[in-house]
C-alpha positions in Angstrom: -0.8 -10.3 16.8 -0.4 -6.7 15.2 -3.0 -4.5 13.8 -2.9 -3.0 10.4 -5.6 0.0 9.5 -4.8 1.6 6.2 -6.2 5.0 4.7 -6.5 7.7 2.0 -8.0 5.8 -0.6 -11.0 7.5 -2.1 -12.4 8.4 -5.5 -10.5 10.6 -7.7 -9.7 11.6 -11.5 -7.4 9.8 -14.5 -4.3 11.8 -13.8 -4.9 12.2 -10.2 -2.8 11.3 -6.9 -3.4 9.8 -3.8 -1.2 9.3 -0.4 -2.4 6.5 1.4 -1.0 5.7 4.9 -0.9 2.3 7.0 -0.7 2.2 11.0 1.3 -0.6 12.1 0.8 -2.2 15.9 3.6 -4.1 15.0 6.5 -4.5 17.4 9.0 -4.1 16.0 7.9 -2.8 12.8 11.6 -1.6 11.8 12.4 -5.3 11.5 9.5 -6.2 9.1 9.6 -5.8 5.3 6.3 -4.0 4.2 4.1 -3.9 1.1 0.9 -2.1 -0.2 -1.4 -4.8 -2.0 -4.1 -4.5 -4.1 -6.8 -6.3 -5.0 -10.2 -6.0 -7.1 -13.4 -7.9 -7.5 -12.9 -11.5 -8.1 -9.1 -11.5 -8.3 -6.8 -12.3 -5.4 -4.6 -9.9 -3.8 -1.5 -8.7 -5.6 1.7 -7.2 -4.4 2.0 -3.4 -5.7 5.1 -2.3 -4.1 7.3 -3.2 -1.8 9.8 -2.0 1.0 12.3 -4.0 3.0 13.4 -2.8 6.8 16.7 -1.5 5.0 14.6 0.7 2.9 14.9 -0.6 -0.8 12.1 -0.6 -2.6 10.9 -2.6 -5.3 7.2 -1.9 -7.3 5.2 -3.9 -9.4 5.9 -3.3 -13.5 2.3 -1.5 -13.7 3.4 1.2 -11.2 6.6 1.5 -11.3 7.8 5.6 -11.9 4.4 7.0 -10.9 4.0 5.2 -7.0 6.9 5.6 -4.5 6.6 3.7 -1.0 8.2 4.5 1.8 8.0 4.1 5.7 8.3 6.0 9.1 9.8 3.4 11.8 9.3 5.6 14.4 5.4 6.4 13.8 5.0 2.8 12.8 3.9 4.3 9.7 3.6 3.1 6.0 2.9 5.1 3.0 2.2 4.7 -0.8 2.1 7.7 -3.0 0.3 7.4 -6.1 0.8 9.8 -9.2 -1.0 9.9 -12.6 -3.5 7.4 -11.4 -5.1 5.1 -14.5 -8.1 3.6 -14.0 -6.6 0.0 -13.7 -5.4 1.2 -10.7 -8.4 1.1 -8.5 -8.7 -1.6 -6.0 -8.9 -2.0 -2.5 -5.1 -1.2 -1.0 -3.9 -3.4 2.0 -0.8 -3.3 3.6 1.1 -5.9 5.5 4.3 -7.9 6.3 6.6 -9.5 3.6 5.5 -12.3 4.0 2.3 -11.5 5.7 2.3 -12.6 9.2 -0.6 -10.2 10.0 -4.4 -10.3 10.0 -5.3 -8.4 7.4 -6.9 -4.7 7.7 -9.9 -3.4 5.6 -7.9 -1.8 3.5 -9.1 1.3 1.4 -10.8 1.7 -1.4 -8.9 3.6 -4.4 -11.4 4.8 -7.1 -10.1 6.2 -10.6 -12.5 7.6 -12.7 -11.9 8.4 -16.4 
């Protein structure tokens, strides 16, 4: 089974951005579509945005035009960049397979304080 840690969340200001990154042990990661998820207290997890091993990307309605996903197959590496964060974007971000085949990480908590 792969391993998924993801990183870069933290606390920050309406308006703000963000990079978080996801390490993949996954072999062979190129071949997997990948998505960020978030989720928040008492609500189940919920796909944010979305890249497939050819590289289109697709984003949830609530996101879309201010986060851009993208990937590094080499490093095994994925990223979401978040711009003009609202506050009903803080959550806890996970990444994994489309579908998810993985165990899931411990994601990282994104904060946006107005």
């Amino acid at each position: 089974q792969g391993k998924l840690m993801e990183s870069g969340g933290g606390l920050v200001q309406v308006g703000g951005s963000l990079t978080l990154s996801c390490t993949a042990s996954v072999q062979p990661f190129n071949c997997y579509d990948m998505g960020w998820f978030r989720q928040t207290p008492g609500n189940q997890r919920e796909l944010v945005a979305s890249i497939k091993s050819g590289l289109s990307t697709s984003y949830n309605e609530g996101v879309e035009g201010r986060f851009t996903i993208s990937r590094d197959n080499a490093k095994k590496l994925l990223f979401l960049r978040m711009n003009s964060l609202k506050p009903e974007d803080s959550g806890r971000y996970f990444c994994n397979s489309i579908p998810t085949f993985f165990p899931w990480g411990q994601g990282t908590q994104v904060t946006v304080s107005s």
